[in-house]
C-alpha positions as CSV (number, residue, x, y, z in Angstrom):
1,X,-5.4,-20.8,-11.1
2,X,-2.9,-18.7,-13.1
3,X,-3.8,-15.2,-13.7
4,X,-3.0,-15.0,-17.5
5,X,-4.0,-10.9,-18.0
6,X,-3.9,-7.9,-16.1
7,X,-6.4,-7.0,-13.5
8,X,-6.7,-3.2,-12.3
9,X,-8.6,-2.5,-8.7
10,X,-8.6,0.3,-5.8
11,X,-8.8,-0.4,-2.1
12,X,-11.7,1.6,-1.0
13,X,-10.5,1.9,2.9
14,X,-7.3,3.1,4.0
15,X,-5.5,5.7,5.8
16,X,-1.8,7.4,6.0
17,X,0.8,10.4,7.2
18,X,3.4,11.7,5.3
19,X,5.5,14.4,7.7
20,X,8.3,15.8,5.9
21,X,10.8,17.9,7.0
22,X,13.3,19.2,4.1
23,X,15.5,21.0,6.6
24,X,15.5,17.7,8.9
25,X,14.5,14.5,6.5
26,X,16.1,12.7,9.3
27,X,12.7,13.7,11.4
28,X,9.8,13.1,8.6
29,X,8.1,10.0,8.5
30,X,5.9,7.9,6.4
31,X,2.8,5.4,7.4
32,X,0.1,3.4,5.5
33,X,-2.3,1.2,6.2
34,X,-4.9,-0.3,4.0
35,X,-7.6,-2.9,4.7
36,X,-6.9,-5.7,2.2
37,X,-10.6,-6.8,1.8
38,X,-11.7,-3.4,0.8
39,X,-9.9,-4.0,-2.6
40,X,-13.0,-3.9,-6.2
41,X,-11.0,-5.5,-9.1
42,X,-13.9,-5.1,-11.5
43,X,-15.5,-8.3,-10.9
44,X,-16.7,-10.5,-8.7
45,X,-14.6,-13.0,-9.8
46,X,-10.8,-11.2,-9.8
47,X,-11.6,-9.8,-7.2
48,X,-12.5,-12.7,-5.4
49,X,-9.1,-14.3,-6.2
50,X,-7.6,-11.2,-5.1
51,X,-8.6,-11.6,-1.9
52,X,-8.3,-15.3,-1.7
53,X,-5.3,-17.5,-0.2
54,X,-3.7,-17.5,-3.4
55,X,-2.8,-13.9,-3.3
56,X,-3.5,-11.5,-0.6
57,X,-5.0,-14.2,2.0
58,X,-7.1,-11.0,3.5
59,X,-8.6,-13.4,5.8
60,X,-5.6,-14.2,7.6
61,X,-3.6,-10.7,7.0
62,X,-6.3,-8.3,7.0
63,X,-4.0,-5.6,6.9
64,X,-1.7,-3.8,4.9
65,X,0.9,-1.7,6.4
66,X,4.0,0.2,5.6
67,X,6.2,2.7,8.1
68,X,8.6,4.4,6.7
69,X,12.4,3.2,8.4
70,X,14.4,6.5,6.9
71,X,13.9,9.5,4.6
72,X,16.7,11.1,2.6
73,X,16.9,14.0,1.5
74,X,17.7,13.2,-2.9
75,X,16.6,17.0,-3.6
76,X,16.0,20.9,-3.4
77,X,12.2,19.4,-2.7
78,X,12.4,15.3,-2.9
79,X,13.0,13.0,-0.7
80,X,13.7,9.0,-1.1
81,X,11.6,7.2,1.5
82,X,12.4,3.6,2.2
């Protein structure tokens, strides 16, 4: 199935910390995780092949997770997080 327009959707569950420390970037820290079958595309259908093997496979990777590795300071109140 190709996926020929776009889809827009929001994952309803999900939690996350962002700790920053301007003085100390070196210190702050960012983490997110979000439960991949808790995405609503609109439809039953997109969202369906959403969660299907063809895309996010939320049956085999149920979650969705990022932790921040470093956070620079790019600034006089930004940082880059990566």
């Amino acid at each position: 199935m190709t996926l020929t327009r776009w889809a827009h959707g929001v994952f309803k569950a999900f939690d996350g910390r962002i700790s920053v420390d301007l003085d100390k970037p070196e210190k702050s820290a960012v983490t997110f995780r979000v439960n991949a079958a808790s995405i609503e595309a609109g439809s039953s259908g997109i969202t369906g092949f959403i969660k299907s093997e063809s895309m996010l496979n939320v049956a085999k990777y149920p979650e969705i997770s990022f932790r921040s590795t470093s956070v620079a300071r790019t600034g006089e109140r930004k940082v880059r997080v990566s």
